[in-house]
Every structure is written in structure tokens, then in C-alpha cells.
C-alpha positions in Angstrom: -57.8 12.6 -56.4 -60.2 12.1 -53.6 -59.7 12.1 -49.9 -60.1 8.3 -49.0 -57.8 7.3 -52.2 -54.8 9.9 -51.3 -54.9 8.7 -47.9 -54.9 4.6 -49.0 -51.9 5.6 -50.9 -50.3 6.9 -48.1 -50.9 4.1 -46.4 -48.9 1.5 -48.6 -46.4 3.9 -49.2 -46.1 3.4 -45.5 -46.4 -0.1 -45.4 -44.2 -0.6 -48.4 -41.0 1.9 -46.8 -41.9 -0.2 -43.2 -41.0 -3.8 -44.4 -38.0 -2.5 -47.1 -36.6 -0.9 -44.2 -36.8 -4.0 -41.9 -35.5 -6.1 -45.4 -32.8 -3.5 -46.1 -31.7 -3.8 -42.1 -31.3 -7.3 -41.4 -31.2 -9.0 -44.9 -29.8 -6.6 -47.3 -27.3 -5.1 -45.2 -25.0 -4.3 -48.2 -24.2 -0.2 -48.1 -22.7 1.9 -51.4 -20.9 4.9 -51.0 -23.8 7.1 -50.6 -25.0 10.0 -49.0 -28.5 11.1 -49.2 -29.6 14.5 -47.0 -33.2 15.6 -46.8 -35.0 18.8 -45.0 -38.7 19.0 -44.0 -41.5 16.3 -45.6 -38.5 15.6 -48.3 -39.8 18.6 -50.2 -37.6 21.2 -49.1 -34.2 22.6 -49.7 -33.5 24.5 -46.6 -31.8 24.4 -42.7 -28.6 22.5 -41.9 -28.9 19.4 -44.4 -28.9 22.4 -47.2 -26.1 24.0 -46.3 -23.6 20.8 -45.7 -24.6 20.1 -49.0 -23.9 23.0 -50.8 -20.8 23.9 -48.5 -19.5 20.1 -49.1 -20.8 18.6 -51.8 -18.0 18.4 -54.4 -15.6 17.5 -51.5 -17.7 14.1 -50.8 -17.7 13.4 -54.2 -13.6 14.1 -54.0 -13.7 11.6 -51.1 -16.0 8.9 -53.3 -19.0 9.4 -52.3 -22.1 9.9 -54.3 -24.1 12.7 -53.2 -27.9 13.3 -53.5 -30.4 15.4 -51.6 -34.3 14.2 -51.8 -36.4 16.6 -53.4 -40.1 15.3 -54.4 -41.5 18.4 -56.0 -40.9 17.8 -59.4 -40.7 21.9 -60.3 -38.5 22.3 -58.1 -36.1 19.2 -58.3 -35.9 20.4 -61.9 -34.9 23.7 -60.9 -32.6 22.6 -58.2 -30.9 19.8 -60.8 -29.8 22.3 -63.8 -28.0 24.5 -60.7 -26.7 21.0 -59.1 -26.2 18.8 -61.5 -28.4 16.3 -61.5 -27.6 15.5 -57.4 -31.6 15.8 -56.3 -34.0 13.1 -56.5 -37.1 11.5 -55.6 -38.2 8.9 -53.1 -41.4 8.0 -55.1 -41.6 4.6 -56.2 -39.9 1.4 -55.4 -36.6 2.0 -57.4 -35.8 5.4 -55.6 -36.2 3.5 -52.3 -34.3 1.1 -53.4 -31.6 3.5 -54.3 -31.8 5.5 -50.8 -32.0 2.3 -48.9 -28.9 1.1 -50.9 -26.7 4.0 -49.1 -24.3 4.1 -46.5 -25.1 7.9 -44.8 -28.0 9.7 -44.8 -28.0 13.3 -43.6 -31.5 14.8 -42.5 -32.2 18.2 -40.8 -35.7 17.0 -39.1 -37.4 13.5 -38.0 -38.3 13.1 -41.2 -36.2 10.3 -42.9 -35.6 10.1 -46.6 -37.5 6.8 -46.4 -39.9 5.8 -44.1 -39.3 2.8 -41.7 -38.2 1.3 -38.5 -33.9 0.5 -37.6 -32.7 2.8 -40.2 -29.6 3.4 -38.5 -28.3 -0.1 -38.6 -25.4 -0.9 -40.9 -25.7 2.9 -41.9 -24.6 6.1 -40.7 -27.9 8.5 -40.0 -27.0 11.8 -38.8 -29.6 15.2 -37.4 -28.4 17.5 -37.7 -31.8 20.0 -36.2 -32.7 22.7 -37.8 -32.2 25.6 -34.6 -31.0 26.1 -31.7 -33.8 24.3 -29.0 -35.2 27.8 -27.7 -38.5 26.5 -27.6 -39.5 23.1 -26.1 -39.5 20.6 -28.5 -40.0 16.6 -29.2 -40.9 14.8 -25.9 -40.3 17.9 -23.8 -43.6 19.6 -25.5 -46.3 21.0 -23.1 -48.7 18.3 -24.6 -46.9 15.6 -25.8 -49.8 12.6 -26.8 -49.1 8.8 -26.4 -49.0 8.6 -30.4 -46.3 11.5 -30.3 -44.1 9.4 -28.1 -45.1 6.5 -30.1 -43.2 8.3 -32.9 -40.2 9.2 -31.3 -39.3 6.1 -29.8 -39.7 5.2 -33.3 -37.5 7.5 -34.6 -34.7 6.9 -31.8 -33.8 3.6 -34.0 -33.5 5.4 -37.1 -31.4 7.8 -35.8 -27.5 7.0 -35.5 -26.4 10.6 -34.0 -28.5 13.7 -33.1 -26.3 17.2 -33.4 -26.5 19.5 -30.1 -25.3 23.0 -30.6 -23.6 23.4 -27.3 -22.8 21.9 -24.3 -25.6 24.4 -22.6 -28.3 22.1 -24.6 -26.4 18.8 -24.8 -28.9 16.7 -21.8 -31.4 18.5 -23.3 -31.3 17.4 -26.5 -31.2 13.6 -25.3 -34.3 14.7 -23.1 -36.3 15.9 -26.0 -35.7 13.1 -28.5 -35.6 10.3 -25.5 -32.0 9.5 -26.4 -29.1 8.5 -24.3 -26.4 11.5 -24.1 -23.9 9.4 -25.8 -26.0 9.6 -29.0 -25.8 13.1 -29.5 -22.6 15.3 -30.2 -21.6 18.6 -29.8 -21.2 20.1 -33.0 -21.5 23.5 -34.7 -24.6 23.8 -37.5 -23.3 23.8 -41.0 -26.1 26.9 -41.8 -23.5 29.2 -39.0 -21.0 29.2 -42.1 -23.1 31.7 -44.4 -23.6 34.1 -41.3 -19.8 34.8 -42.4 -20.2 34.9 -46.3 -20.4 38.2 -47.7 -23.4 39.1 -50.5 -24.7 42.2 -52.3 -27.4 40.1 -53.3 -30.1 42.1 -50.8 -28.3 45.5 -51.7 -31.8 46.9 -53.2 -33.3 47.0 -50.3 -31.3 50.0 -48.9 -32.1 53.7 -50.2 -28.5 54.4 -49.8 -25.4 52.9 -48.4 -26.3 53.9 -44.5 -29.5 52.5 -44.7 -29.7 50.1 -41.8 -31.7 47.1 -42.2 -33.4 45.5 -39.3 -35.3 42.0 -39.9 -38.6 41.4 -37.9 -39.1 37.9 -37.4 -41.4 36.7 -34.7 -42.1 32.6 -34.5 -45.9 30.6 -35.2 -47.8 29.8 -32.6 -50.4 26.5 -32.4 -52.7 28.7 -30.3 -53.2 32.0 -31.8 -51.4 33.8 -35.1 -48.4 36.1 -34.7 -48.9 39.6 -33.8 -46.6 41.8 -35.7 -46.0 45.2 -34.0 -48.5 44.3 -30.9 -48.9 47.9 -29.2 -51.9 50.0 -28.2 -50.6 53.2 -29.6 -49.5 51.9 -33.2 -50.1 53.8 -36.7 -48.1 52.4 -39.0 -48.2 55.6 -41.2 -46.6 57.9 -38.2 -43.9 54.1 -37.5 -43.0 55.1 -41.5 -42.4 58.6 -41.4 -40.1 57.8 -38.1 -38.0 55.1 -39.9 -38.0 57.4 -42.9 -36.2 59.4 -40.4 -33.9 56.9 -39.1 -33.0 56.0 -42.5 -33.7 52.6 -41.4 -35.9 49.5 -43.2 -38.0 47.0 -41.6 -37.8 43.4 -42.8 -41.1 41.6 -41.9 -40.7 37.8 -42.4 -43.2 35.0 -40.5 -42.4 31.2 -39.6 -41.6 30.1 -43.4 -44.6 26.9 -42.8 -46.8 29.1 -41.5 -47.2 32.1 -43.5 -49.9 35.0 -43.7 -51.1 38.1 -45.5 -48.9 40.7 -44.2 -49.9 43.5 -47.1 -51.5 45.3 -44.1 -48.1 46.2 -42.5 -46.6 47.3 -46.1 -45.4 50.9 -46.4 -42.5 52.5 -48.0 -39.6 51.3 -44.8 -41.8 48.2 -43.9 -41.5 45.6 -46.2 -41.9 42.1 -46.4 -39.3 39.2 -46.7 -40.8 36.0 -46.5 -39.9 32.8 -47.9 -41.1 33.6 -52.0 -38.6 36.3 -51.7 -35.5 34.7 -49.4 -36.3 31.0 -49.0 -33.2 30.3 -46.7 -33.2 33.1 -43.8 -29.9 32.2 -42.7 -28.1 32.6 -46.4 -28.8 36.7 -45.5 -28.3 37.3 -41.9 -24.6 39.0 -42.5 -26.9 41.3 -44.5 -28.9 42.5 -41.5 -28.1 45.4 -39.1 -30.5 44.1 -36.0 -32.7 41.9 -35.4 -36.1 41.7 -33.6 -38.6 38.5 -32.8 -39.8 36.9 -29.9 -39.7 33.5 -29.4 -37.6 32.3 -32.7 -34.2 30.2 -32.2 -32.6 32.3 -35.5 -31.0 35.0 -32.6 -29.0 32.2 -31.4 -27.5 32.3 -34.6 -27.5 36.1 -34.9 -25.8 36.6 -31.9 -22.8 35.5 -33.7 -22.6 38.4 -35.6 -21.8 40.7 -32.8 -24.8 42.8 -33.9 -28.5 44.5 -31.7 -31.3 41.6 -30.9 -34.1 42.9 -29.1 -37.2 40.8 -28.1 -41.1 41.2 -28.2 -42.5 38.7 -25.8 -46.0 40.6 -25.5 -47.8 37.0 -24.7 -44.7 35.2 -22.4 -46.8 34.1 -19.8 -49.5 32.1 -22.1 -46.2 30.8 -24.6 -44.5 29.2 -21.6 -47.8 27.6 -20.6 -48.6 26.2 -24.0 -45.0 25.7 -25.3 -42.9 26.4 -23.0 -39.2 27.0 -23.0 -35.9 24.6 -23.0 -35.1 26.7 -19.8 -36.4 29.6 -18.2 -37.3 32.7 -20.9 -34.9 35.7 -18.7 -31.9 32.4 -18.6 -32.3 32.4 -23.0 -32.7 35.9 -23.5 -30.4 39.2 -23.6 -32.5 42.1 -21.5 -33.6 44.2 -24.7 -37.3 43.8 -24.2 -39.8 45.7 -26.0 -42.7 46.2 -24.8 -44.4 49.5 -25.9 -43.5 51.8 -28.9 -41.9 54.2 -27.2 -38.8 51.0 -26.7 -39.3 50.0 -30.5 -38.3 53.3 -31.7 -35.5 53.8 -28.8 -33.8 50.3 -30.2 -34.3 51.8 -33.8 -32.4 55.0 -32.9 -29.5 53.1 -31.5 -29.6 51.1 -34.2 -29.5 54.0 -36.8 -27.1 55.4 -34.3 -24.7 52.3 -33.8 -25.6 52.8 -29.9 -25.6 49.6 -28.1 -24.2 47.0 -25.2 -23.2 43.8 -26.2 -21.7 42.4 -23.3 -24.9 40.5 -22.2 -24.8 38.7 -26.3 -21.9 38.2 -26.0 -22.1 35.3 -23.2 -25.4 34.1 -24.9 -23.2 33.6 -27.7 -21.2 31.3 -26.5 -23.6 29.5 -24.6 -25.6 28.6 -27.3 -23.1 28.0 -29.9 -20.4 25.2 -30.3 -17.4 27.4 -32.4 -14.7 25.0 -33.6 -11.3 25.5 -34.8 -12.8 24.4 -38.3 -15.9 26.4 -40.1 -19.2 24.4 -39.4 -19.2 22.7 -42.6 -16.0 21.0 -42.0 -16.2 20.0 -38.6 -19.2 17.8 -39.4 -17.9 16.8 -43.0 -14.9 14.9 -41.0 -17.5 13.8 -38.3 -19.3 11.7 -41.8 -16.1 10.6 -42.7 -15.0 9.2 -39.6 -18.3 7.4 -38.8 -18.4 5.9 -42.7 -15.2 4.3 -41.8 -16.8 3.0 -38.4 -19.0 0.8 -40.8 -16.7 -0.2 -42.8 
């Protein structure tokens, strides 16, 4: 298919989810018990949206509910339907929207929606959950946020009932970045915290013996440059193996899971990759991981939870902040672990081998950046979906 015809078809695809959804919000306001959830471009099975429906599925359909998660790849909603019984479908065509357009909840883990359109949220129940902790700026608090940009979001603000924030710490923030009032956004804990606590020998391979400490490497995409893994003057990555040899300790290298590289240049016997072909859901495998090291990547809000080393690499700070920038300042998000030479990497490595380290310092980031309810994660919102279905009816 050429350029100019994929991109007329994108077009009425557009046009046709932009009057439905006007049609199916102010004409056809009739709702079935429905939920749909979605993740990134509809094509992927992955962040918060993923794991309320795997933690809560049957329990919805206990409750009534129908439950379906949008999946347009057709490989992989194949794959995904013989393990979930026929719960993932497509958005293609005029009958799927229907379908989705039909349904009283939709759960979605990024802007966007399972079908396109303007005033989704009326007569229906649309919840975002995110997809991280808001480390970095993001939405309308970006660097270089364009007119279009804003455009979008102010777009998006009517399609959107609720927006999840993690904590009180990043509550206003959240209704900053998606120009939202505060009273449509809750504080809630992510559904994806629940597998930090699920126990799995499914990673066990990667140790050469039961002591082996794992540590996961994980530093975040940037617009303006790529990702510099191991950034110091004195590196040779054959000398870095022997000393982990040593340490008895494994290095897990895994980049920003949409913005992927060749990392066979780092691969050695303790230094191994772990990107998204291997482990498509990072946060299903965290409990397996001893420390954890990246630089400007929300997932150590998460980690933090498991009372275990973080250590940062910040080596271009003071050009991130200026191009990105931060929800607040860098030093006010961040434990004091900073490596900055090799000489630090390989200290945090022995006290990880060693089980040498202060957590005092995590352990109020912790709780600054993460909601903990009386319930598990999945729960918590689960009854949140509940209560606001009843709302509408």
C-alpha cells in the first residue's frame, strides 16, 4: 500500500470514529454492560490496563460485565485469545466500533482511546489509568509543548471521565499535565504494583547459581540523542565481565520497550540483554531483580516498593531537564545513589553482591510516590469501576 492511500485511510477512519462518537454521545446514549481496556496505539498488551485485566477479569464477568481488551494485531490477538478466551478484539471496521461504542466503561492506560472521537466520556465511564509514575514531564507540562499538542489534549479532556494519580505528591500535577481540574483525577494505586508482590521462578535461568544477584539496567529514550548504556571514560566491558564474574552478579540490559536498539555490543557472559522479545511486561519480573539501575525511568518508583538498591546514572542531567524536564526538581525525585564514574558502578555492585546498603532515603520516596491501600491495587480500582458504573446507571 502506498503512502498517500495509507494515509487517506487514516483519515476516514478518523472521520468515521469522529461523528460515531458524537452519534453514540448525544443520540445513541444507550450503554451495555461492557468494559473494554486498551494500552498504547490499541496494539499492545502491556502497563496498567494489562494488568487490571488479567488481575480482574473473571471477577467483572462474576459481577456482569463483559470484558474485552482491544488488540489490532491479528498474530497477536490470536495468540492472546487461545490464553484468554476469546476476550481480545479489534476496532477495525464499522461493527467493532459499534461494539466498543455500545459499552458502558472503558479502561485505557494512555490518551489513546479504544475509538477515536470527541465526548467519549459522556453517558460512559472512561477511566486512565497512566502508565508510570510522572518522573519526567509529560502532556501539557512538556519543554515544547506545540499548539496542535494542546489542541489534542483539550481534546482528550472530554474523553476522559477520570485520570489515576499515584499519590498525593503528584495529584495537581497530574491535572496540570493533562489540563484537567483536580477533581477529575483520583488517588489511586496502579494495578501493575500487584505483580511486584507475585512470586515467579519463571527468570530462574538467568542465575548461575542460587546467590547470583541480578541487577536490571534500564535507562529511559531520549527525543534528542540515543541512550548511553555504561557512559564512562575508563570502560572495557571485558575487564566490567571478569569483575561481575567476581561478584557473582548479572547485568540485565533492557532499553525504552518503543524505542529499541542493537545492544549486541554490550553482550558478554554477566551482561545480557532483556528487552521486550524476551520480557514484554517489565513490571511482571521486578520481584525477580536484586537492584536496579537507570536514569531518568519512572519504573524505580515502582521498585522502591520492594525495599531493594536503586542507583541512578544521570551522566546528561543538565541537557534532560532543559529538553524534558522534570515533574519537580531531579535531587527532590531521586534517592542520593548517583553514579557517575566506574569506580561507583562497581562500589553499588559490591554492596549489592554484599547485601550492603541504606534504605532509609527509599524508603520516604516510597511513600511519596506511591498510593498503598488497605486493598491490593487491583481491587482498589476494580471497586472504583463498580462504583462509577452504578453512577450511570
Amino acid at each position: 500500500m502506498n503512502k498517500h492511500k495509507y494515509s487517506l485511510l487514516k483519515l476516514i477512519n478518523f472521520l468515521t470514529g469522529l461523528c460515531l462518537s458524537i452519534i453514540y454521545s448525544y443520540i445513541l446514549t444507550d450503554r451495555e454492560k461492557r468494559i473494554i481496556f486498551n494500552a498504547t496505539n490499541n496494539e499492545h498488551f502491556i502497563f496498567n490496563s494489562k494488568s487490571l485485566f488479567v488481575d480482574k477479569k473473571e471477577e467483572f464477568v462474576r459481577a456482569g460485565f463483559q470484558v474485552y481488551f482491544v488488540i489490532n494485531d491479528p498474530v497477536k490477538r490470536a495468540r492472546l485469545n487461545r490464553h484468554y478466551a476469546d476476550s481480545m478484539i479489534s476496532n477495525k471496521g464499522l461493527k467493532h466500533k459499534l461494539f466498543i461504542l455500545r459499552s458502558a466503561v472503558w479502561v485505557t492506560s494512555t490518551l489513546d482511546m479504544p475509538v477515536s472521537g470527541v465526548f467519549l466520556s459522556r453517558k460512559r465511564f472512561v477511566y486512565h489509568l497512566g502508565h508510570g509514575t510522572p518522573i519526567k514531564n509529560i502532556g501539557l507540562m512538556e519543554a515544547q509543548c506545540s499548539l496542535i499538542k494542546r489542541l489534542y489534549y483539550k481534546v482528550n479532556a472530554s474523553n476522559i471521565s477520570l485520570f489515576l494519580a499515584p499519590s498525593h505528591f503528584f495529584q495537581e500535577y497530574i491535572s496540570r499535565a493533562f489540563g484537567v481540574r483536580v477533581d477529575k483525577t483520583i488517588i489511586a494505586p496502579q494495578p501493575r504494583l500487584d505483580s511486584l508482590f507475585t512470586s515467579t521462578n519463571k527468570w530462574g535461568d538467568l542465575k548461575s547459581d542460587i546467590n547470583t544477584k541480578l541487577v536490571l539496567y534500564c535507562p529511559t529514550w531520549r527525543p534528542f540523542s540515543e541512550a548511553k548504556l555504561f557512559p564512562f571514560n575508563e570502560l572495557d566491558l571485558d575487564v566490567l565481565n571478569s569483575f561481575l564474574i567476581e561478584q557473582n552478579t548479572k547485568i540485565l540490559l533492557r532499553l525504552h520497550p518503543l524505542f529499541e536498539g542493537d545492544l549486541s555490543v554490550y553482550v558478554k557472559s554477566h551482561i545480557v540483554i532483556f528487552d521486550s522479545k524476551i520480557c514484554p511486561d517489565i513490571s511482571d519480573v521486578l520481584i525477580n531483580m536484586d537492584a536496579l539501575i537507570t536514569d531518568y525511568s519512572s519504573i524505580y518508583c515502582d521498585f522502591y516498593l520492594l525495599d531493594r538498591p536503586v542507583a541512578f546514572i544521570p551522566y546528561d542531567l543538565k541537557e534532560y531537564t532543559s529538553k524534558i524536564g522534570f515533574s519537580f526538581k531531579y535531587e527532590d525525585l531521586t534517592s542520593d545513589c548517583y553514579l557517575n564514574n566506574l569506580s561507583g558502578f562497581k562500589a553499588f555492585i559490591s554492596n549489592v553482591a554484599d547485601g550492603k546498603f541504606d534504605l532509609s532515603k527509599q524508603n520516604v520516596m516510597k511513600h511519596r510516590f506511591n498510593y498503598i491501600a488497605d486493598v491490593s491495587a487491583s481491587q482498589f480500582n476494580y471497586d472504583l469501576i463498580i462504583k462509577k458504573y452504578k453512577e450511570l446507571v
